[in-house]
NUDO-974330 format. One record per residue (C-alpha): x negated, y negated, z negated. Coordinates in nm, 4 decimals, always signed. Example, Ala and Ser with C-alpha at 12.3 -4.5 7.8 and 13.67 -1.06 7.14 Angstrom:
// residues 2
+----------+----------+----------+
|        x |        y |        z |
+----------+----------+----------+
|  -1.2300 |  +0.4500 |  -0.7800 |
|  -1.3670 |  +0.1060 |  -0.7140 |
+----------+----------+----------+
***
This chain:
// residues 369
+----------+----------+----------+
|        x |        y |        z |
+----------+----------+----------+
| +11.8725 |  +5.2552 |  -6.8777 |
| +11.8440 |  +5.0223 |  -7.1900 |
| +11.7740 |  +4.6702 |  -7.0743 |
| +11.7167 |  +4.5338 |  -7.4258 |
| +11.3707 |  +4.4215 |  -7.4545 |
| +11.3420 |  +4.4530 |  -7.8278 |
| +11.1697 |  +4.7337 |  -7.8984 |
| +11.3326 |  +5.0676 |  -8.0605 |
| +11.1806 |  +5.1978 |  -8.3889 |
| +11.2525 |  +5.5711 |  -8.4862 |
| +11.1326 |  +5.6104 |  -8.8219 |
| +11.0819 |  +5.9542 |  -8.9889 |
| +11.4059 |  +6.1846 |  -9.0208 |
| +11.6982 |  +5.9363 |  -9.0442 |
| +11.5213 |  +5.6607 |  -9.2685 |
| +11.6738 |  +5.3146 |  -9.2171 |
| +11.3619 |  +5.1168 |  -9.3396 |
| +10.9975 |  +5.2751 |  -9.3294 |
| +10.6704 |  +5.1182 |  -9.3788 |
| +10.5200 |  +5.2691 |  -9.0724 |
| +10.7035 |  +5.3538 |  -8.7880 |
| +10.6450 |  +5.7011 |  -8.6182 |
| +10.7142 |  +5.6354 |  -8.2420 |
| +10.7662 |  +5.3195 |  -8.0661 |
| +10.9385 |  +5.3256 |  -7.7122 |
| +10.9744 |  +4.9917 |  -7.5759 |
| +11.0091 |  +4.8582 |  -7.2047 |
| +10.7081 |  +4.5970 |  -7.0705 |
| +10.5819 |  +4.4880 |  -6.7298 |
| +10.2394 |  +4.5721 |  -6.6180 |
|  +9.9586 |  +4.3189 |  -6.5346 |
| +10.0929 |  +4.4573 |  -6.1959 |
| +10.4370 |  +4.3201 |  -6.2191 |
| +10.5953 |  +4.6705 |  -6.2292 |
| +10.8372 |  +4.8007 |  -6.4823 |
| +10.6989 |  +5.0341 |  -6.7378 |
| +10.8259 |  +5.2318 |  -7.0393 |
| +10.5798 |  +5.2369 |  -7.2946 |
| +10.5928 |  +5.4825 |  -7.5921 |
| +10.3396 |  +5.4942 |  -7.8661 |
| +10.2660 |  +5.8101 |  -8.0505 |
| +10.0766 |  +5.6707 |  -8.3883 |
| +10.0977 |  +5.9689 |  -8.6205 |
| +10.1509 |  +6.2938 |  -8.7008 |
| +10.3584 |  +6.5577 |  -8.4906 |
| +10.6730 |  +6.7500 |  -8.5681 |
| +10.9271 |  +6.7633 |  -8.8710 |
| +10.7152 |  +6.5627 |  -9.0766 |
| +10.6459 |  +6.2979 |  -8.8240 |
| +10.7105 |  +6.2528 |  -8.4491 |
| +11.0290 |  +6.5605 |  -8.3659 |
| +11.0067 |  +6.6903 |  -7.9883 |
| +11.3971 |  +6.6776 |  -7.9598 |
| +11.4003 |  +6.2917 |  -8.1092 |
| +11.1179 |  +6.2123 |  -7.8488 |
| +11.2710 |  +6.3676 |  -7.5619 |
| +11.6328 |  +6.2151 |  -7.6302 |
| +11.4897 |  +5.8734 |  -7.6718 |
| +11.2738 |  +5.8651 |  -7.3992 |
| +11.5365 |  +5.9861 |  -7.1842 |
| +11.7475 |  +5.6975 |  -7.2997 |
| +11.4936 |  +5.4627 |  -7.1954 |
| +11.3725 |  +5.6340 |  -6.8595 |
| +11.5711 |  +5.4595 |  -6.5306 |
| +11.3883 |  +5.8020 |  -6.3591 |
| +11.1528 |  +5.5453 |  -6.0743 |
| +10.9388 |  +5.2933 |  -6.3721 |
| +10.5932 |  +5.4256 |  -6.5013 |
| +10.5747 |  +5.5897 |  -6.8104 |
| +10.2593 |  +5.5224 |  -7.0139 |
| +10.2651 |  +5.7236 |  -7.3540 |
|  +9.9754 |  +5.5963 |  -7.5841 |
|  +9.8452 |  +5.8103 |  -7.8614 |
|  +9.6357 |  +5.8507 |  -8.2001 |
|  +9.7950 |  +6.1311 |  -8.3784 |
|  +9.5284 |  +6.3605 |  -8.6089 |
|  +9.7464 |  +6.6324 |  -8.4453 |
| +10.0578 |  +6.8232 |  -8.6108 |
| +10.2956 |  +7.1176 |  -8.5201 |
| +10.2493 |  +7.2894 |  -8.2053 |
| +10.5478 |  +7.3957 |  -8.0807 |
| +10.6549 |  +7.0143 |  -8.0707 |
| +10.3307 |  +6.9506 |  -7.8704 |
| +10.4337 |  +7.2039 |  -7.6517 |
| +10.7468 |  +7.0470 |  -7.5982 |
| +10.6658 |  +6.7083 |  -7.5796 |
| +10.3938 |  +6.7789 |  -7.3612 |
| +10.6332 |  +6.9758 |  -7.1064 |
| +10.8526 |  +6.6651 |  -7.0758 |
| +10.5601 |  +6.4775 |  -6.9938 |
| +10.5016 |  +6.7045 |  -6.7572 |
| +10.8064 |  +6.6807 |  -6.5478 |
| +10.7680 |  +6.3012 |  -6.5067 |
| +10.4724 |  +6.3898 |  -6.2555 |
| +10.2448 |  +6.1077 |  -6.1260 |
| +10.4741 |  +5.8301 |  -6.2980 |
| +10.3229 |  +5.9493 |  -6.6487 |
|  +9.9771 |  +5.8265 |  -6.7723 |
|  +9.8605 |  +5.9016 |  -7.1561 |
|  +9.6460 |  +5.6813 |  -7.3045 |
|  +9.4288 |  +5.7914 |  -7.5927 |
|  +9.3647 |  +5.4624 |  -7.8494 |
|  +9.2290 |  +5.6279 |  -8.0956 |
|  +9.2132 |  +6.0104 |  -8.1569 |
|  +9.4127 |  +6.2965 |  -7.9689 |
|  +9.3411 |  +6.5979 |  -8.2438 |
|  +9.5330 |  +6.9220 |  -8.2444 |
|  +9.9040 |  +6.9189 |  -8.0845 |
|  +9.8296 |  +6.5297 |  -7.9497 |
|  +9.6036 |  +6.6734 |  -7.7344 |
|  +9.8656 |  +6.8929 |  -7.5657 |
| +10.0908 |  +6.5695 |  -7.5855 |
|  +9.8021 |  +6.4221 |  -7.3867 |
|  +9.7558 |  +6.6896 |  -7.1093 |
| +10.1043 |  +6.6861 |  -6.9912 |
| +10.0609 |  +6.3627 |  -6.9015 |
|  +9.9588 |  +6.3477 |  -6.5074 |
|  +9.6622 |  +6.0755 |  -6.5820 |
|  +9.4695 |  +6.0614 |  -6.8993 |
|  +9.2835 |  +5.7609 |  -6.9878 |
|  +9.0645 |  +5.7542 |  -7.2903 |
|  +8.9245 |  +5.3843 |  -7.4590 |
|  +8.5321 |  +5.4386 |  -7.4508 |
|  +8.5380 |  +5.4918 |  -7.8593 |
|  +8.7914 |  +5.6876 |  -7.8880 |
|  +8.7660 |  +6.1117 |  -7.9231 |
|  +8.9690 |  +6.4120 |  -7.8341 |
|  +8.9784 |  +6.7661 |  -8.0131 |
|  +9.1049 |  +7.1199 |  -7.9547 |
|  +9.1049 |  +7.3993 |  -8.1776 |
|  +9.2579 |  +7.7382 |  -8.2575 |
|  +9.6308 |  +7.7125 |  -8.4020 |
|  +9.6589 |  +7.8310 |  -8.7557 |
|  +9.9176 |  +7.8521 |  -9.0057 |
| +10.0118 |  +7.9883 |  -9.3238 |
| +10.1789 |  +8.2864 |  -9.4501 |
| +10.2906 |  +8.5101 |  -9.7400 |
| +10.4290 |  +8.8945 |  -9.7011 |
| +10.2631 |  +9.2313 |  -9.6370 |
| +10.0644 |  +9.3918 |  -9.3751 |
| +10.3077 |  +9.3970 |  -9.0712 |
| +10.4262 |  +9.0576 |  -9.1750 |
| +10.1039 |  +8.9191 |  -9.1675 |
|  +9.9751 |  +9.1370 |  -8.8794 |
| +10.3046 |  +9.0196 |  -8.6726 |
| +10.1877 |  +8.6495 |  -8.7598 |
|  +9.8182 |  +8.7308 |  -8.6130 |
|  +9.9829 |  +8.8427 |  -8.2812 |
| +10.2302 |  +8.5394 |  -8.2736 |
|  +9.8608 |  +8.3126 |  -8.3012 |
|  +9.6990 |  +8.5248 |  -8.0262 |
| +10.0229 |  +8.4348 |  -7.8438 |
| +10.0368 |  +8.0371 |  -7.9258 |
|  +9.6608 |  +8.0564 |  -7.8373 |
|  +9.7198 |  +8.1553 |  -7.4154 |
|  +9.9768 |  +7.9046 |  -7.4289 |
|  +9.7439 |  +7.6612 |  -7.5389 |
|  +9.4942 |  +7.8296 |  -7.2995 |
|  +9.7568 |  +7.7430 |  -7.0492 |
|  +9.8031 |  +7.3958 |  -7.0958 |
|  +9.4381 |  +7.2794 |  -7.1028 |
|  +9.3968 |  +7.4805 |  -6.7896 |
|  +9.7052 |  +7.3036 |  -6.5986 |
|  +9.4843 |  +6.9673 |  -6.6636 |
|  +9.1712 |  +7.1096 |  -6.6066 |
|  +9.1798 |  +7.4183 |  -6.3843 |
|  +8.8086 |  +7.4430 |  -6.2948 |
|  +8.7962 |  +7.5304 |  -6.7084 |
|  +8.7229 |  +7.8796 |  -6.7291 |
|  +8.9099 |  +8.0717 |  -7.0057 |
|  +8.6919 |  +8.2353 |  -7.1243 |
|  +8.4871 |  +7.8928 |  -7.2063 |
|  +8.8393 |  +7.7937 |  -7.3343 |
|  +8.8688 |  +8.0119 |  -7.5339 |
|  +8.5420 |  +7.9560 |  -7.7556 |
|  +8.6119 |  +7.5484 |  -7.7864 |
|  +8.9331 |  +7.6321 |  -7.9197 |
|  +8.7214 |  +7.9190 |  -8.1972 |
|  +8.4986 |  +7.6115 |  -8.1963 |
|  +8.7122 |  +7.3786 |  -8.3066 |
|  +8.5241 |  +7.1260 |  -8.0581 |
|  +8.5614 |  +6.7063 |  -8.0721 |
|  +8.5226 |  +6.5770 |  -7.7261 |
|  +8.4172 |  +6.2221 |  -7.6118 |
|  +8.5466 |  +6.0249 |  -7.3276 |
|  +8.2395 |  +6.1361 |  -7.1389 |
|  +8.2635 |  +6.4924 |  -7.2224 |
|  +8.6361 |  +6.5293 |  -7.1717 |
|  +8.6296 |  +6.3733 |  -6.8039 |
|  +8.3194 |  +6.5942 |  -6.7387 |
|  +8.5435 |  +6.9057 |  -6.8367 |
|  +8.8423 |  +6.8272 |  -6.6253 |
|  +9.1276 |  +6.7542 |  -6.9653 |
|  +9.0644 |  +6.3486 |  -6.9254 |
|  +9.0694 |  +6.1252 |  -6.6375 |
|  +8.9193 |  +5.7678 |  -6.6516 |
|  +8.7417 |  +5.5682 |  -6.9608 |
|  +8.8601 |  +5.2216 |  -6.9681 |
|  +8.7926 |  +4.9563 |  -7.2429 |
|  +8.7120 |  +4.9687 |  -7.5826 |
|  +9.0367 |  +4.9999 |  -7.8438 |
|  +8.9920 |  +4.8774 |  -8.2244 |
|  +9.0939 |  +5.1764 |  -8.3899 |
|  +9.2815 |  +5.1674 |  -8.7182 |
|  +9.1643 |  +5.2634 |  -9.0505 |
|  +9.2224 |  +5.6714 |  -9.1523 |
|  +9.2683 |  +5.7863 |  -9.4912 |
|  +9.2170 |  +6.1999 |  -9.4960 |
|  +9.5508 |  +6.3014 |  -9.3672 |
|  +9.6598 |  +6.6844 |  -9.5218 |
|  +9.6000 |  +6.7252 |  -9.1423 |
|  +9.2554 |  +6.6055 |  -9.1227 |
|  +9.1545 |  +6.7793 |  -9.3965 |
|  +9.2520 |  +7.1290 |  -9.2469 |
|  +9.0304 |  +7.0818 |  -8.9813 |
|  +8.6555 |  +7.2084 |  -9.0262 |
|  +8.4560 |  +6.8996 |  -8.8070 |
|  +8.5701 |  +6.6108 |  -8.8492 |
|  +8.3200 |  +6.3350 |  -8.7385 |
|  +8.2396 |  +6.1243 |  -9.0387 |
|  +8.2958 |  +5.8063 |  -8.8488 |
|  +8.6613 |  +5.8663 |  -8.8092 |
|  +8.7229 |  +5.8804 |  -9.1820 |
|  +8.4223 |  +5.6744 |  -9.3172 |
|  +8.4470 |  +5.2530 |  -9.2435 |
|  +8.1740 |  +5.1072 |  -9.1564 |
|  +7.9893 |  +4.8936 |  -9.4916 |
|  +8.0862 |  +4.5107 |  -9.4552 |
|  +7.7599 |  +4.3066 |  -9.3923 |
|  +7.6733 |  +4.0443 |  -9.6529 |
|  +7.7170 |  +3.7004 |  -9.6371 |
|  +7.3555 |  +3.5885 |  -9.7158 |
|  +7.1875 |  +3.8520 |  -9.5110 |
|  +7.1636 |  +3.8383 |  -9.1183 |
|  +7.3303 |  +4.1104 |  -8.9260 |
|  +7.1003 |  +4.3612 |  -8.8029 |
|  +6.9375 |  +4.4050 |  -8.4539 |
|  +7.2227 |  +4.5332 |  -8.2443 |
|  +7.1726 |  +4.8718 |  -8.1292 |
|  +7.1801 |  +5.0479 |  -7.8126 |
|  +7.5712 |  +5.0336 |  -7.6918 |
|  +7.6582 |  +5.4603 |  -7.6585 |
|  +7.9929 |  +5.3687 |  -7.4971 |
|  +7.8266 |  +5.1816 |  -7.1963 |
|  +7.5490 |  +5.4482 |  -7.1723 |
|  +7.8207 |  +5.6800 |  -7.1641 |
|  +8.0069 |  +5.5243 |  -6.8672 |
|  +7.7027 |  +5.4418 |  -6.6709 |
|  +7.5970 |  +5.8373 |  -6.6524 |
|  +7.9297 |  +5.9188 |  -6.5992 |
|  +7.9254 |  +5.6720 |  -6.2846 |
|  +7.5912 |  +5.7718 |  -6.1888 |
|  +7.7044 |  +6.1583 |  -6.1904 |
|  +7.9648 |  +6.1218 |  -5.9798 |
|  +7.7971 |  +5.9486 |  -5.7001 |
|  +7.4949 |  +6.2247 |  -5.6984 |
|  +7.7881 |  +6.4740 |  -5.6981 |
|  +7.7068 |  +6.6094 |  -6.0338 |
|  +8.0425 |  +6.5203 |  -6.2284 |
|  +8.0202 |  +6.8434 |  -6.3906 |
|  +7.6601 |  +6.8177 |  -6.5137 |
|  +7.7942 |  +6.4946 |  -6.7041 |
|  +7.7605 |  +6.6106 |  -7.0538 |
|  +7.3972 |  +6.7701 |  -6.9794 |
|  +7.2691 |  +6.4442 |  -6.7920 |
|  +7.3435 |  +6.2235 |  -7.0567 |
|  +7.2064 |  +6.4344 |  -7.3406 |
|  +6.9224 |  +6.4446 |  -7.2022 |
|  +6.8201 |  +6.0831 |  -7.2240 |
|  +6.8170 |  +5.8199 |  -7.4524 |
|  +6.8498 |  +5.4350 |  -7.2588 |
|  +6.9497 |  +5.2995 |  -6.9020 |
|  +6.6029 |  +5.3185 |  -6.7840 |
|  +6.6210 |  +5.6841 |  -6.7825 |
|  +6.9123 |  +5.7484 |  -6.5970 |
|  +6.8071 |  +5.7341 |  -6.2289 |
|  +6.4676 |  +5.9681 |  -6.3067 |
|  +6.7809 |  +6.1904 |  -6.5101 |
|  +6.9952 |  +6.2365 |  -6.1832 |
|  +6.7098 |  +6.3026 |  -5.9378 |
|  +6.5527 |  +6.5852 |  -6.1962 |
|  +6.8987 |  +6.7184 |  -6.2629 |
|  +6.9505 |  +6.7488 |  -5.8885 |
|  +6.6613 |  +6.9289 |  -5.7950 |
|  +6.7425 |  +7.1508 |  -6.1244 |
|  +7.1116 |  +7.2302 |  -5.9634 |
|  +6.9728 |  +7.3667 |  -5.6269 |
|  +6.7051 |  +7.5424 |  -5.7725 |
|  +6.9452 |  +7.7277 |  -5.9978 |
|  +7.1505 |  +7.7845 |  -5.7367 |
|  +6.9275 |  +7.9000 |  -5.5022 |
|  +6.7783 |  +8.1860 |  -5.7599 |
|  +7.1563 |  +8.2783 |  -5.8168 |
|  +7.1607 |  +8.2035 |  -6.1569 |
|  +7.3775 |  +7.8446 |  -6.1102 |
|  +7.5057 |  +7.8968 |  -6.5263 |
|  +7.1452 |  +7.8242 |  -6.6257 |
|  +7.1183 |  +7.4624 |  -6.4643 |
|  +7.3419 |  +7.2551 |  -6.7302 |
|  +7.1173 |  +7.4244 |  -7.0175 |
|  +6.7807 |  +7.3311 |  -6.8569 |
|  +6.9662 |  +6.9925 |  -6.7753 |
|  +7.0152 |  +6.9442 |  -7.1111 |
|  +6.6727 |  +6.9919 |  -7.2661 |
|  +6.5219 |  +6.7849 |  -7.0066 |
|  +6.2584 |  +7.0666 |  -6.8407 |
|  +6.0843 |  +6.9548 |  -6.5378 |
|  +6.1578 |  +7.1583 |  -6.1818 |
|  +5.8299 |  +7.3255 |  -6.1945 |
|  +5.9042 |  +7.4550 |  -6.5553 |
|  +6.2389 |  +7.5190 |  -6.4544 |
|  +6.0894 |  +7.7684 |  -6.1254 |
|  +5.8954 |  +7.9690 |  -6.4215 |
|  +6.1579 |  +8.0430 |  -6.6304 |
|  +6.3748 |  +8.1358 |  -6.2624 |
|  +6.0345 |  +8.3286 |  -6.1690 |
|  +6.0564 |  +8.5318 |  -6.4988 |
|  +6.4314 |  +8.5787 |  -6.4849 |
|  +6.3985 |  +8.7659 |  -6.1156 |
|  +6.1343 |  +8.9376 |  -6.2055 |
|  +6.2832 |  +9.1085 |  -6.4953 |
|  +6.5942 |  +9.2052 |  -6.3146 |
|  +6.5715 |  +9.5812 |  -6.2330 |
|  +6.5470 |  +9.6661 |  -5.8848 |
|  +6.4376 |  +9.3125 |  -5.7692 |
|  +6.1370 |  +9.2759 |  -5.5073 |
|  +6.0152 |  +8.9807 |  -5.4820 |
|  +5.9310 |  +8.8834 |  -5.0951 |
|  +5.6286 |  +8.6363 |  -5.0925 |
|  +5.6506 |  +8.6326 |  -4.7104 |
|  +5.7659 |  +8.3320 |  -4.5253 |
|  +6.0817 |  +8.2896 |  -4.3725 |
|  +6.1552 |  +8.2981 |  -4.0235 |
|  +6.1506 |  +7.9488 |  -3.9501 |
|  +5.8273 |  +7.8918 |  -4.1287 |
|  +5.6493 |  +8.1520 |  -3.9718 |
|  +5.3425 |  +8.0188 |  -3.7197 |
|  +5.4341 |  +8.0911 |  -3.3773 |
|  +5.2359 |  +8.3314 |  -3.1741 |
|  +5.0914 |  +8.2418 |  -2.8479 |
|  +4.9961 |  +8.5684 |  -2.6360 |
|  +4.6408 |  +8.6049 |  -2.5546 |
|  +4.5155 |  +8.4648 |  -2.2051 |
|  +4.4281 |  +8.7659 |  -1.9775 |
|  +4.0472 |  +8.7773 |  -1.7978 |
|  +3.9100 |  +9.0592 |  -1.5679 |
|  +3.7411 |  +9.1916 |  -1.8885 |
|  +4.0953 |  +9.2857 |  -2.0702 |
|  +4.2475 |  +9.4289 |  -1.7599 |
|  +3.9337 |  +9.6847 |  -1.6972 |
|  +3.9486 |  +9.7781 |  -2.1114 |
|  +4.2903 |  +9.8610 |  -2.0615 |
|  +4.2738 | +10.0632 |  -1.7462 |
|  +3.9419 | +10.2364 |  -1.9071 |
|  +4.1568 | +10.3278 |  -2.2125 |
|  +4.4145 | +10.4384 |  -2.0183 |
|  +4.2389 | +10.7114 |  -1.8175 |
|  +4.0197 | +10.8625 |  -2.1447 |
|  +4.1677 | +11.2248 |  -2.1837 |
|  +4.4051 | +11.2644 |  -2.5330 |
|  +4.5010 | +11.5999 |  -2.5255 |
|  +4.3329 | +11.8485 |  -2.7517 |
|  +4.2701 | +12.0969 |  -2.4367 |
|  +4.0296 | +11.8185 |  -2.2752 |
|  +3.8064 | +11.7667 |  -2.5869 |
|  +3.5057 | +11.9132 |  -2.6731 |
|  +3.3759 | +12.0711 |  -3.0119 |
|  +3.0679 | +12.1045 |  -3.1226 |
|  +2.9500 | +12.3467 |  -3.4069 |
+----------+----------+----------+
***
């Protein structure tokens, strides 16, 4: 291991001097005490940035193989074979590997990210996934082999997300990624590919990267800074703080066991007041959808905010369309009144004798005409 404390700057392929550096691995001690080995990932990823075989080689350099490794990132994503890369040799550190997001995690730095075995987000910052896309010139078979080499990058990616989160169906996978879908701290924890929110991190100033502009949503607060407030006028009212919203119905979710209905919960309301009424109606909207065998429904009626009793119509409606279904408006067994057997008197027991010798074959009646 390197004992130097002066941290190592790798600058883009072989430059002596650069203006910006492109990784940063450096050793530090925790607010714990413990050794770490901290490497920051600030741009983009592969031969025009950060390479996967200078990252591995360096870290590797650095890594005595027993001190934490913390790898913090805001990359607007890059080439995703050196995500892959990177983000298996992240991997293979296990539980000594955390990933901190400081900014954004786009594209290939989210792979980076999931490899990691803890992924810690600041409460501004965002991560995005999307389908991987390239370009190409030749004919039909060139360009047809090309589709099938996508369809192929696009399981691996498939697999990666669902090593971090493996509750994530692929299917759902599958249509973020056609999406092209920007997650917040709140909605990445609530989907399994981020682990804790922590803090609030300035983040720096982005011009539209070539990178950026490839993608098709890009939030207009990452590229747009915020107007500078005038000397001579006041500031105005602060507003309602999202990021604390955010972490108090993620909180409040995962002590009413509803972790997963995270997202839902916290779209449908707008302040702190709301929250409790939010977790006792989404609660009672869970088991009912579970109960009518239709659990997919409850993070859509979650999320527009209907009531349980309009929420047992629209179940009502759903069973009764399904073909087949009868619908049993009897009570069930244990709310069924108990009966008591009737008292016998002298007048029951001669009724039933009486009844018992009238004649009921057809030989003992009589007709009349």
């Amino acid at each position: 291991m390197n004992n130097d404390p002066t941290p190592r700057i790798f600058n883009r392929q072989g430059e002596t001097e650069s203006k910006r550096p492109w990784f940063e691995i450096k050793n530090r001690v925790t607010e714990t005490g413990s050794k770490a080995v901290e490497v920051m990932i600030y741009d983009n990823i592969g031969s025009w940035g950060l390479r996967a075989t200078d990252f591995v080689r360096d870290l590797k350099a650095m890594d005595d193989g027993s001190s934490n490794i913390i790898v913090a990132i805001d990359s607007d994503g890059g080439d995703v074979f050196d995500g892959f890369a990177i983000s298996n040799a992240l991997s293979r550190l296990g539980e000594r590997c955390t990933a901190r997001i400081d900014g954004l995690a786009a594209s290939a730095a989210s792979i980076i990210a999931c490899g990691a075995h803890k992924v810690v987000m600041a409460a501004n910052t965002q991560m995005m996934i999307h389908n991987p896309w390239t370009a190409v010139a030749g004919d039909a078979d060139e360009l047809r082999q090309t589709a099938n080499m996508l369809d192929k990058v696009t399981d691996g990616l498939v697999a990666t997300y669902q090593a971090k989160a493996p509750k994530l169906e692929a299917a759902r996978l599958k249509q973020m990624l056609n999406d092209e879908t920007w997650l917040s701290p709140v909605e990445a924890i609530a989907l399994g590919l981020a682990d804790e929110v922590e803090g609030v991190t300035q983040p720096k100033a982005r011009a539209m990267s070539p990178i950026l502009a490839s993608y098709r949503k890009v939030p207009k607060n990452l590229i747009t800074p915020a107007d500078p407030v005038p000397e001579n006028n006041p500031p105005s009212p602060p507003q309602p703080n999202a990021a604390a919203l955010a972490l108090k119905v993620l909180s409040a979710c995962r002590e009413a066991g509803l972790a997963d209905m995270t997202e839902s919960v916290l779209m449908s309301i707008e302040n702190m007041d709301q929250i409790e009424a939010s977790i006792t109606r989404a609660k009672g909207v869970q088991a009912l959808c579970f109960a009518a065998k239709f659990p997919e429904l409850a993070s859509d009626f979650i999320k527009a905010g209907l009531a349980t009793e309009a929420v047992k119509a629209r179940l009502f409606d759903k069973l009764s369309q399904l073909e087949g279904n009868e619908i049993n408006n009897s009570l069930p067994p244990e709310l069924e009144p108990e009966k008591t057997p009737a008292k016998a008197t002298p007048q029951c027991i001669y009724d039933q004798r009486r009844q018992s010798r009238m004649p009921h074959s057809p030989s003992n009646k009589r007709t009349t005409s």
